[in-house]
C-alpha positions in Angstrom: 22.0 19.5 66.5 23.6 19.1 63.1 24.3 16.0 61.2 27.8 15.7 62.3 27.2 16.1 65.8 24.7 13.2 65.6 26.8 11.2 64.0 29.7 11.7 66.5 27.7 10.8 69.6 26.0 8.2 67.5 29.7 6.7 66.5 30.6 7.3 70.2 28.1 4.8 71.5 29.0 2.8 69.2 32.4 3.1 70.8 32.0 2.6 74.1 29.7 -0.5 73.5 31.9 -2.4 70.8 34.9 -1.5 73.2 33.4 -3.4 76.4 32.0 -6.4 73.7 35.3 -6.9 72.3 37.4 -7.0 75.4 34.5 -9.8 76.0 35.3 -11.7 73.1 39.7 -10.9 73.4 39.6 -12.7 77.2 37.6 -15.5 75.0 40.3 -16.0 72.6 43.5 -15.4 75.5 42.0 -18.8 77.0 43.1 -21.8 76.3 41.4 -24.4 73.8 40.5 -26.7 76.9 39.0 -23.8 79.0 37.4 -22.8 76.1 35.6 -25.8 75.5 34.6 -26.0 79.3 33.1 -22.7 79.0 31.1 -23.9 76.6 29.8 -27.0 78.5 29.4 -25.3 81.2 27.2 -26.1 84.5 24.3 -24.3 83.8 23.6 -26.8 80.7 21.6 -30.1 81.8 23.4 -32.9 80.7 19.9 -34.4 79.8 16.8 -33.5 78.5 13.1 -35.3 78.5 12.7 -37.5 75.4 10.1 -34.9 73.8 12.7 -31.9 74.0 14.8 -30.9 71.4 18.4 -30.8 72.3 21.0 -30.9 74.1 22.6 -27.9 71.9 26.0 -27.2 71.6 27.9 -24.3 71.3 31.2 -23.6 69.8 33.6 -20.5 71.3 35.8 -20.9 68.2 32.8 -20.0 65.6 30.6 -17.4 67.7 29.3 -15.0 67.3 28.7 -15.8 63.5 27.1 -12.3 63.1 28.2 -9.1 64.4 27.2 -5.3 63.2 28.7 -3.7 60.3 29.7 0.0 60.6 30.4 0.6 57.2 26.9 -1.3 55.6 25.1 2.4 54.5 21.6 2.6 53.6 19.7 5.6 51.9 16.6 5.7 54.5 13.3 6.8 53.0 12.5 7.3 56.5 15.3 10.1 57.6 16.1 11.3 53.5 19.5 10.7 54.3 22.3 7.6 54.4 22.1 5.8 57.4 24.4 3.6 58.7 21.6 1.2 59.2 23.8 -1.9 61.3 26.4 0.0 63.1 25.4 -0.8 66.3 23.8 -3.8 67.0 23.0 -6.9 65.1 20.5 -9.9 67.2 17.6 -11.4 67.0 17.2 -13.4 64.4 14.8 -15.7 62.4 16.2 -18.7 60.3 15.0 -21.8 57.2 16.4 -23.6 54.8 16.6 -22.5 51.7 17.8 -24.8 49.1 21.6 -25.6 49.7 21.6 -23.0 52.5 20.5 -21.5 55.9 19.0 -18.0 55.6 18.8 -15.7 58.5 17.2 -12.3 58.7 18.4 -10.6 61.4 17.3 -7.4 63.3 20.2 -4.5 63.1 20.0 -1.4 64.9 21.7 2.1 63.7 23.3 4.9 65.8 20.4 6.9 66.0 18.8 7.4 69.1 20.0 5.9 72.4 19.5 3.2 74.9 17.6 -0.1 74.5 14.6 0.7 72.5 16.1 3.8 71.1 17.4 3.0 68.1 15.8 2.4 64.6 15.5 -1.1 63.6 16.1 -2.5 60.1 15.9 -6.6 59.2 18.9 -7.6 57.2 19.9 -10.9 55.4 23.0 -13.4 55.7 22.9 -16.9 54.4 25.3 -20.0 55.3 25.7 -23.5 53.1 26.9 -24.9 56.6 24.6 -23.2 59.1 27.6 -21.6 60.7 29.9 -19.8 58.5 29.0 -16.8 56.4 28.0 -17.9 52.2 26.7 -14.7 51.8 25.8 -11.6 53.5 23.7 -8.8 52.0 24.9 -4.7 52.4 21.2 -3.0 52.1 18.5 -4.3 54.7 15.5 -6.1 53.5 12.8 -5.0 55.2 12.7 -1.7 57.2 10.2 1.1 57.7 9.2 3.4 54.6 6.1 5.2 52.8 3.8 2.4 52.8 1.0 1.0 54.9 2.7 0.1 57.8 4.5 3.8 58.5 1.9 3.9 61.3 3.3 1.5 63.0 7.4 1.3 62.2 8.1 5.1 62.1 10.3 5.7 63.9 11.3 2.6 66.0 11.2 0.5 62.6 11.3 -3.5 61.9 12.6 -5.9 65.2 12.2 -9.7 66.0 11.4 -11.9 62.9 10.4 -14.9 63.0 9.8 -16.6 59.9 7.7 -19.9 58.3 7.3 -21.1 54.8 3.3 -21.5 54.0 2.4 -24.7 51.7 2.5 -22.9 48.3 6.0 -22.1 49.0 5.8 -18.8 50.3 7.7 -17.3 53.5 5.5 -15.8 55.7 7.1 -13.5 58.8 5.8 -12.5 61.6 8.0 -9.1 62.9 7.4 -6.3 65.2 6.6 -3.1 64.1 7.4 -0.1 66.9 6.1 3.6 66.3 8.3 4.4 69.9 4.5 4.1 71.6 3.6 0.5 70.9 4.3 -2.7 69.7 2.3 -4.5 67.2 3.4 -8.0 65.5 3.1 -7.0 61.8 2.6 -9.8 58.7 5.1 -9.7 55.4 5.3 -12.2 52.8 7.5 -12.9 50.0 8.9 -15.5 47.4 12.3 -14.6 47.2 13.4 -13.4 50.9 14.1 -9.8 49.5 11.4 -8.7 48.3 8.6 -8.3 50.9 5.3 -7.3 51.0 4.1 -5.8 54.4 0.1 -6.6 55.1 0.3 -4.6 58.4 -0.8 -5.7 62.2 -1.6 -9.5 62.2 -4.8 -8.3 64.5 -7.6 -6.1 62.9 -8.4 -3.1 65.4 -11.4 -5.1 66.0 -9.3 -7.2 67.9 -9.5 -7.6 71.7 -5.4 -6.8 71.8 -6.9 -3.5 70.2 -4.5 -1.0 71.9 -2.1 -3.3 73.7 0.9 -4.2 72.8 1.5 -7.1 71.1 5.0 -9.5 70.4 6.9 -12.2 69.4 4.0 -14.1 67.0 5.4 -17.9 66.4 3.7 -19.8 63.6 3.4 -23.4 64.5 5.2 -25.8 61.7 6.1 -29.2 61.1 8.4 -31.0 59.1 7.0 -32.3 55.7 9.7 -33.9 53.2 12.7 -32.5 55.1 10.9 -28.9 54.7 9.4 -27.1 57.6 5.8 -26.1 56.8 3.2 -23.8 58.3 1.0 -26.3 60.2 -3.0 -26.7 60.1 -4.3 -27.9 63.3 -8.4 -28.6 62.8 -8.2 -26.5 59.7 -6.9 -23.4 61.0 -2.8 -22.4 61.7 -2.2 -21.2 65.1 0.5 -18.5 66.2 1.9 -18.2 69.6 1.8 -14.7 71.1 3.0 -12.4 74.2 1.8 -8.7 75.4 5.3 -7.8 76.7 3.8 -6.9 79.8 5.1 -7.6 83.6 1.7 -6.9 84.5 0.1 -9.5 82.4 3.3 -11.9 81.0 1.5 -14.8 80.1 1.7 -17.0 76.3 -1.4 -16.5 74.4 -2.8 -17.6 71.2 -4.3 -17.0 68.1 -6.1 -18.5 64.6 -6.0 -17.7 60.9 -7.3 -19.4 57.8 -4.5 -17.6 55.7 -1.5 -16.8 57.6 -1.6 -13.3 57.7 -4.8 -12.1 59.5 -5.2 -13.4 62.7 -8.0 -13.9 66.1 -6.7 -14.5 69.0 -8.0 -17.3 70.9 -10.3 -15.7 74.1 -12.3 -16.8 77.2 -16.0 -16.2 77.8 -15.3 -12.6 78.9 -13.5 -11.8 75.7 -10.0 -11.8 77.1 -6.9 -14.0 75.3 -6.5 -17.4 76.8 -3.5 -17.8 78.7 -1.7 -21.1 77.6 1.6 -20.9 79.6 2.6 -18.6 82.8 5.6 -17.1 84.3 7.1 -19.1 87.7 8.0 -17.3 90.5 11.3 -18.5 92.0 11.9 -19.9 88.1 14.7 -18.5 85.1 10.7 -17.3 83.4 9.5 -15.7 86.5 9.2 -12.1 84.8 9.0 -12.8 81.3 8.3 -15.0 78.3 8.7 -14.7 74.7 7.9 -17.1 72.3 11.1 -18.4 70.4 11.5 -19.7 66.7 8.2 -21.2 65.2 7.1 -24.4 67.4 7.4 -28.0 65.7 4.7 -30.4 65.4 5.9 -33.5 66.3 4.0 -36.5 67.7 4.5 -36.5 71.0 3.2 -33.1 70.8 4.1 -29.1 69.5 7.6 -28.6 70.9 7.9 -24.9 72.2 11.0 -23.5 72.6 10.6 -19.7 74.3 12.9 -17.3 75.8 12.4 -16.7 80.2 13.6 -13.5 81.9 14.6 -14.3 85.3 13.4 -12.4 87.7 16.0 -10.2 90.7 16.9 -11.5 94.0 13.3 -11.3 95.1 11.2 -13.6 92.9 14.1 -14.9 90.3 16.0 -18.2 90.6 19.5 -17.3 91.8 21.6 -20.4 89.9 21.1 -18.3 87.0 22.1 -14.9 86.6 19.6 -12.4 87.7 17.5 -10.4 84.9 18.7 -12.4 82.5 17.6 -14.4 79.3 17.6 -17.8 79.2 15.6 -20.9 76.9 13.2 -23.4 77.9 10.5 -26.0 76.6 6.9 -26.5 76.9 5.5 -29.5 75.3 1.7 -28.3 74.1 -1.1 -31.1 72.9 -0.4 -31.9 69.2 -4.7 -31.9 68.8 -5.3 -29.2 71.7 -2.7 -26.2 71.2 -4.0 -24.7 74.7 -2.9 -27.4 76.9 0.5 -27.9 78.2 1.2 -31.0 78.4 5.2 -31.2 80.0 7.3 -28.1 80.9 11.2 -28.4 81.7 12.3 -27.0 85.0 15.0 -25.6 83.9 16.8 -23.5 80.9 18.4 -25.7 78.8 20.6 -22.9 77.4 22.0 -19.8 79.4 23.6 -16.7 78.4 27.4 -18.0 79.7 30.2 -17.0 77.7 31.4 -13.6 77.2 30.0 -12.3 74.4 26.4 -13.2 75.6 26.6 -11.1 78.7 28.6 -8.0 77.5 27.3 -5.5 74.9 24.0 -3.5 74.9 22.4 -6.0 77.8 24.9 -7.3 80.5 22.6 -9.2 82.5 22.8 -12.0 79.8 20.9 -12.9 76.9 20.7 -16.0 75.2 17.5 -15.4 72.7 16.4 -17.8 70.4 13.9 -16.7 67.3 15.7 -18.8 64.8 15.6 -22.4 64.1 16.7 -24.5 60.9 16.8 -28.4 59.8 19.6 -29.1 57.1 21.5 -32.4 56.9 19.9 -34.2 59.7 21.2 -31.4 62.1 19.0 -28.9 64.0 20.5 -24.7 63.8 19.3 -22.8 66.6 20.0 -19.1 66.3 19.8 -16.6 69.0 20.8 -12.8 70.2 23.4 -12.4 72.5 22.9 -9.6 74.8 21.0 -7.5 72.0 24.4 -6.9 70.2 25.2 -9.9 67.8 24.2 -13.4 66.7 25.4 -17.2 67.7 24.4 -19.9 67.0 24.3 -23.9 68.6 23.6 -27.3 66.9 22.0 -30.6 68.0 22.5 -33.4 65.7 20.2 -36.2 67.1 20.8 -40.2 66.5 19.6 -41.9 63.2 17.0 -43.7 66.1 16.1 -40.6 67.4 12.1 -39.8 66.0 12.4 -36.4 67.0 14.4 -34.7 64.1 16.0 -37.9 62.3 12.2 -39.2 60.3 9.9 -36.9 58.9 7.4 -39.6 59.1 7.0 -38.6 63.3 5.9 -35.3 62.3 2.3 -34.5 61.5 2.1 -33.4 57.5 0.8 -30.3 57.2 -2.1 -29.7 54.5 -2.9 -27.1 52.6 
């Protein structure tokens, strides 16, 4: 098939799935202001929330989505030898800190190669914001993506998805992303002091590793807030990383250790298997999956851990939400015991609602959170919307609320 042909069908997905996500978002903007707003306070949102959780967020129809793919951004691909039009089709997922007088997100974008969910190549691109919501600054190449170095094993030809990213003590950012080969799944370590230049150490397990040939997703560092910063967090020495297999068969919340950030060991039982720290529900928004969200906060009432539940069908899902769908909840683990689960809420406390998050690439509904930033005594939290672009909702807590107003309620994290 020649180049032109691919590009064609490629452009023609594109087509058909911008064409269904914008007739989304034109219904949005034919509504009123009022029915607008209602839309976004609607029922599925608990008006309250345990003292420990973080939230209630809000959203805004008249801002989101705040990122959305970019035909026209071209990349030369060391990959495919040839320009690639590297976020044409999809841009989600993303990771999110501060950075001086800004936010800065780094966001998954997919091209129009391939087809399907998974099909696609994956690149990680960069857009910054002074006010958490409106675009400073938005970068045209993408800042980490699959090439000739040591991680082609494990990113050709699926590429780089899901970041999550935490800055380490000494100042640098660490992230945590997956790497996909098309066979499986590993999370993969980068560094970097700048936020563009990046680089990759390869899988955060060694193949000596009991995930040795399973997949492996979605690593969240644990952090806390140290002098309005958010830090990479040492519990009894060690930083700990919240983990998941990807697997129906086995969907639990594991863990893991490392001294340095970037290799890790996961936490295991007697027979050598990863502990289990937090199950699916059946009946519940998480009863087939769970994915850890943007890097837990030490706090002290505990480490606040936000994830993202698929529910499950008819069958085993909760049917007040909609079916198959993405939603957020909260676990509250022990601050000196990141194993034990200390409070869970019941329910989501944000649900893929408005148009944009249930049209696009995933229609079922996605509201997926990997992102989450402090800046001006207000909390960012940034999420996918039905794997095609980026929103993002804000809780600004009260000046007597310990949870995000005081550093001093979080643990300090020590070098």
């Amino acid at each position: 098939m020649n180049c032109l042909v691919k590009f064609l069908i490629g452009r023609r997905i594109y087509l058909d799935e911008m064409i269904g996500f914008s007739i989304a978002l034109g219904l949005a903007a034919l509504l009123p202001a009022s029915a607008q707003t209602a839309a976004v306070h609607a029922p599925h949102t608990p008006a309250r929330l345990p003292a420990w959780a973080l939230g209630p967020f809000k959203r805004f129809a008249d801002i989101n989505p705040i990122i959305t793919p970019r035909p026209a951004s071209v990349f030369s691909c060391p990959m495919r030898r040839r320009d690639i039009h590297w976020e044409m089709l999809h841009t989600f997922n993303p990771a999110a800190i501060t950075v001086s007088d800004r936010i800065a997100v780094l966001y998954r974008a997919e091209d129009d190669t391939g087809q399907g969910i998974g099909g696609h190549t994956s690149r990680l691109g960069l857009w910054t914001s002074i006010d958490g919501t409106h675009s400073t600054e938005r970068f045209s190449l993408p800042v980490l993506y699959p090439d000739n170095d040591i991680a082609k094993p494990f990113e050709w030809d699926g590429g780089c998805e899901d970041p999550r990213i935490v800055q380490a003590p000494d100042g640098t950012y660490v992230l945590t992303y997956v790497a996909w080969n098309r066979s499986k799944a590993n999370i993969c370590i980068a560094t970097s002091r700048d936020l563009h230049i990046w680089k990759k150490h390869g899988p955060a397990f060694n193949s000596a590793s009991p995930t040795d040939g399973e997949w492996t997703k979605s690593g969240a560092i644990v952090t806390t807030v140290v002098g309005g910063k958010i830090l990479a967090a040492r519990i009894k020495g060690k930083y700990w990383m919240y983990w998941e297999h990807d697997s129906e068969a086995d969907p639990s919340i594991f863990l893991a250790v490392s001294e340095d950030l970037i290799h890790w060991t996961p936490v295991v039982e007697a027979n050598g298997h990863p502990v289990p720290v937090l199950k699916t529900r059946k009946g519940s928004f998480d009863a087939r999956l769970m994915d850890p969200g943007p890097p837990p906060l030490l706090t002290s009432a505990g480490i606040i851990f936000i994830y993202n539940g698929k529910n499950g069908d008819a069958h085993d899902g909760d049917q007040a939400y909609p079916l198959l769908s993405y939603s957020m909840g909260q676990a509250l683990f022990s601050a000196d015991d990141p194993a034990h689960v200390i409070a869970r809420l019941q329910k989501p406390f944000l649900v893929p609602e408005l148009p944009f998050e249930r049209s696009g690439q995933y229609t079922n509904g996605t509201a997926f959170a990997e992102g989450l930033a402090w800046k001006n005594g207000t909390w960012y939290l940034y999420y996918g919307s039905a794997d095609s672009v980026i929103a993002v909702a804000t809780w600004t807590p009260a000046r007597d609320d310990l949870r995000g107003s005081a550093p001093r309620t979080f643990r300090e994290a020590k070098p």
